[in-house]
C-alpha positions in Angstrom: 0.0 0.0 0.0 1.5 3.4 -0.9 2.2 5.5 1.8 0.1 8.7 2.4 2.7 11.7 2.5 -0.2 14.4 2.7 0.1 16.7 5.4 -3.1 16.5 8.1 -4.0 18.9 10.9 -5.2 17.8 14.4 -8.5 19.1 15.8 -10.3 17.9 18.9 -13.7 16.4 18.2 -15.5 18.9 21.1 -13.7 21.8 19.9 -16.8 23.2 18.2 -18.6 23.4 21.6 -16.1 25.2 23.3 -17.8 28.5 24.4 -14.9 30.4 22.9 -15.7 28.8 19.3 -19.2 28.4 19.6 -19.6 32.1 19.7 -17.8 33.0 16.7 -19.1 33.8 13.1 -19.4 31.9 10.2 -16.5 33.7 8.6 -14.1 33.5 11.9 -15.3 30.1 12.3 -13.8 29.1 9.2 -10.8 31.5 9.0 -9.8 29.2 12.1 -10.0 26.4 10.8 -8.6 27.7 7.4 -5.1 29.4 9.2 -4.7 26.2 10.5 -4.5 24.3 7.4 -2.4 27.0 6.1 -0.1 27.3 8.6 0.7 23.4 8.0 1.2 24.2 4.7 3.4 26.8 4.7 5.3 25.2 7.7 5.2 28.6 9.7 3.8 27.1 13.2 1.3 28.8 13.8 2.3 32.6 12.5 0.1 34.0 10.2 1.5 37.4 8.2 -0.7 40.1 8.8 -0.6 40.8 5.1 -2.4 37.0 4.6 -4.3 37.5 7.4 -6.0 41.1 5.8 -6.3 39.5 2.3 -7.6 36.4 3.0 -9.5 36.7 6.2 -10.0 40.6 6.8 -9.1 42.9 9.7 -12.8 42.1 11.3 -12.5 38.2 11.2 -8.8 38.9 12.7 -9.8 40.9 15.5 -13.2 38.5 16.8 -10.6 35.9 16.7 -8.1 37.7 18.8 -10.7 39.1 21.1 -13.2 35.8 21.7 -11.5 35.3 25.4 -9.9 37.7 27.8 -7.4 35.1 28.6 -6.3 32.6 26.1 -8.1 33.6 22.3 -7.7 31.8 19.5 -5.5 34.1 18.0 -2.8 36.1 19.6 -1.8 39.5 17.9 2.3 39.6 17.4 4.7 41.8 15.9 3.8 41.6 12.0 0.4 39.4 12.5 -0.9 36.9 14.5 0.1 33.9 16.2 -2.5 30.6 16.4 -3.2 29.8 20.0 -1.0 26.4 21.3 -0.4 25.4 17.4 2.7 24.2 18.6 1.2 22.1 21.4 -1.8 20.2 18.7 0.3 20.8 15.4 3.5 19.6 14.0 5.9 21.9 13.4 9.4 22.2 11.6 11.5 21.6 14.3 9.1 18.1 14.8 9.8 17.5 10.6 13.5 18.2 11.2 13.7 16.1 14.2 12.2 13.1 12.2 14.2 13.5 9.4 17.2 13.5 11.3 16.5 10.2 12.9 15.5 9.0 9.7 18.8 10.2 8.2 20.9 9.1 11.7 18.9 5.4 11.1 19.7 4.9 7.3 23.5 5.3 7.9 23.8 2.6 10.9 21.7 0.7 8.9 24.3 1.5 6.5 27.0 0.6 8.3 25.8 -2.7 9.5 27.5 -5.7 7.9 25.8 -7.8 5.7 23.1 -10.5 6.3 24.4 -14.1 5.9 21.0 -15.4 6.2 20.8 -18.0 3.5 18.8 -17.0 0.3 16.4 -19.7 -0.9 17.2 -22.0 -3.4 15.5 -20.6 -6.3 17.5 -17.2 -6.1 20.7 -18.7 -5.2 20.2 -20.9 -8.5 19.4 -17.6 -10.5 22.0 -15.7 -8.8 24.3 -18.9 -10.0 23.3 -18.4 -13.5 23.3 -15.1 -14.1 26.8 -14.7 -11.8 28.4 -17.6 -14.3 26.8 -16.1 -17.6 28.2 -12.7 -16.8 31.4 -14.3 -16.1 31.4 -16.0 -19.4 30.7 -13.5 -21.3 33.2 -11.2 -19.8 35.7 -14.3 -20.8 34.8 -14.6 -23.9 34.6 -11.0 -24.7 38.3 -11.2 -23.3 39.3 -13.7 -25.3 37.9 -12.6 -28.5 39.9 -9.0 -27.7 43.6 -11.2 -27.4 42.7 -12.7 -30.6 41.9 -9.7 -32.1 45.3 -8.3 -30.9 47.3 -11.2 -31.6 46.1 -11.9 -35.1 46.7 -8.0 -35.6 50.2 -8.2 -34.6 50.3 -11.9 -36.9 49.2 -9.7 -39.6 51.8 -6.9 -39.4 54.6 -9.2 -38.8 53.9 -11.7 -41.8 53.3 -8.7 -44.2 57.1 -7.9 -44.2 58.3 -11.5 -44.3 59.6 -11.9 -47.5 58.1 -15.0 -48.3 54.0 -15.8 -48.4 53.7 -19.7 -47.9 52.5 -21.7 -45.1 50.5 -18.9 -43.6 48.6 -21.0 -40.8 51.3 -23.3 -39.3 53.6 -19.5 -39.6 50.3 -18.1 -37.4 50.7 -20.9 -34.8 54.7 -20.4 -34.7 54.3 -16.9 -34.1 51.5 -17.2 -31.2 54.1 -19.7 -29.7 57.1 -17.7 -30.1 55.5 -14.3 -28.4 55.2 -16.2 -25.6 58.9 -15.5 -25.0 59.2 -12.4 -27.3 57.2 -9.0 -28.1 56.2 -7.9 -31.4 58.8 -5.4 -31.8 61.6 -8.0 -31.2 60.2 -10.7 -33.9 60.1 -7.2 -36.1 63.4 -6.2 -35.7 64.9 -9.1 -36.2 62.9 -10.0 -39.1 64.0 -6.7 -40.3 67.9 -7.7 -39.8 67.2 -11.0 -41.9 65.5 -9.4 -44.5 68.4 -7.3 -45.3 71.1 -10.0 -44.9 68.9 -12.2 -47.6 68.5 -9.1 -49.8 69.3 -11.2 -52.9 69.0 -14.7 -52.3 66.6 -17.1 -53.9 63.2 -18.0 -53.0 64.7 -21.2 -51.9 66.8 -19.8 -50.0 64.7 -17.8 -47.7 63.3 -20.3 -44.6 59.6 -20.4 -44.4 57.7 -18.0 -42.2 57.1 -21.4 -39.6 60.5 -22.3 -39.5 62.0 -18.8 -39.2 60.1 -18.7 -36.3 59.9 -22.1 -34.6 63.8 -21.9 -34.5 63.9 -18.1 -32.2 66.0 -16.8 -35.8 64.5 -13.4 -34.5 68.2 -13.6 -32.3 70.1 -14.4 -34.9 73.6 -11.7 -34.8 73.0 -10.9 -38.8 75.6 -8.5 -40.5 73.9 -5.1 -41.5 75.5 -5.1 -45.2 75.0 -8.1 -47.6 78.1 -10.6 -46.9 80.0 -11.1 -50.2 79.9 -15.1 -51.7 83.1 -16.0 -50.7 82.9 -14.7 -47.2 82.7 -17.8 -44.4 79.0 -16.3 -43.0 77.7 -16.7 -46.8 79.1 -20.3 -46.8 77.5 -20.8 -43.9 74.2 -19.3 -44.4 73.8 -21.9 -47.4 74.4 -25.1 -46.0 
C-alpha cells in the first residue's frame, strides 16, 4: 500500500462546543480552521503574516478571533500578525519535521554501516543468482578472449606482411603465437628486419619459411647489417 505523505492537521472532536468557538461567526469560524491548514502548509507554526491575514481573512475576522477570550483567544496579535493559540502544542511543526528526518537520516546510515546478512537466500534465487553470476562471467571471458585474438592476429598480420616469403600462412600463425610467448612484437620485427636485409638477394629457396623462421627463435640471430660477399665464411655458412 503506498504510503500517504499528505500533510493533516489535528482538531479535537468537542472543539466546536467550546464557548470560545461556539460564539464566533461563520467567517471567523472558518478563518480558524482555514489558518490552521495553512499554517501546516506553509510550515510557519502557527504565524500567520498580517498581510495573509487582511487578504484572505479581513481585519474584522482577525480581530473577533483575537478578542473571543480575555485570557487565552484563538488568535494572539504579534509583531507583523498573529500567532495561532497552542499550534505548537496540537500541530506539527518544523522543528518536529526536522527532528524526524534527522533520525530518519541518523537510522539509514547505521543501517548502512551494518555488515551484511548471511542469512541464506532460498534455493531458487541462489540458483538464479548462480546463473546469471556464471553467464556474466562468461561472457566477460569470452569477450576477453575474443579482444587477445583480435590483438594477436593484428600483430600476426603486421609481422607476416614484411616476411619476404607468403607460404604456409597458418602453421607461420601458430609459430608466431608460440614464439610471443617468450618475445614481443617489436623483437620478432626487428629481427625480421635484420634478416630481411642479410637475404636481400638470395633465392626463394633460400629464404626459410615463415614457420621455421620462427619455430627456431631466428629473431636472435647476430646478422651482418650489409650483404656478406659469396666467398665470405657467414655466406658459406648461411647456405648449408
Amino acid at each position: 500500500m503506498t504510503k500517504d505523505r499528505r500533510l493533516y492537521a489535528k482538531f479535537d472532536i468537542n472543539m466546536d462546543e467550546h464557548p470560545k468557538i461556539l460564539m464566533l461567526s461563520d467567517a471567523a469560524f472558518r478563518a480558524l480552521f482555514e489558518s490552521t491548514l495553512y499554517s501546516r502548509r506553509q510550515l510557519s507554526d502557527g504565524f500567520l503574516d498580517e498581510r495573509v491575514v487582511k487578504r484572505k481573512w479581513g481585519t474584522d475576522v482577525a480581530n473577533e478571533l483575537s478578542t473571543n477570550d480575555p485570557e487565552k483567544p484563538s488568535w494572539i496579535a504579534v509583531e507583523g500578525g498573529w500567532m495561532i493559540h497552542d499550534f505548537a502544542e496540537h500541530q506539527t511543526t518544523t522543528e518536529d519535521i526536522e527532528r524526524k528526518r534527522e533520525a530518519g537520516r541518523k537510522g539509514g546510515l547505521a543501517k548502512a554501516k551494518q555488515p551484511a546478512s548471511t542469512t541464506e537466500a532460498p534455493a531458487k534465487h541462489l540458483l538464479s543468482t548462480s546463473s546469471s553470476t556464471t553467464l556474466a562471467k562468461t561472457e566477460t571471458e569470452t569477450e576477453t578472449k575474443r579482444k587477445d585474438l583480435s590483438s594477436e592476429l593484428d600483430e600476426f598480420s603486421q609481422w607476416y606482411s614484411r616476411y619476404p616469403r607468403k607460404e604456409a600462412k597458418e602453421a607461420a600463425r601458430k609459430a608466431f603465437t608460440k614464439a610471443t610467448k617468450t618475445a614481443s612484437l617489436q623483437e620478432l620485427l626487428d629481427g625480421l628486419d635484420r634478416y630481411v636485409v642479410a637475404t636481400k638477394d638470395e633465392k626463394r629457396n633460400f629464404i626459410a619459411l615463415p614457420a621455421t623462421w620462427l619455430n627456431a627463435g631466428r629473431w636472435q640471430d647476430e646478422l651482418p647489417t650489409t650483404k656478406p660477399t659469396a666467398a665470405s665464411p657467414w655466406s658459406k655458412e648461411f647456405h648449408q
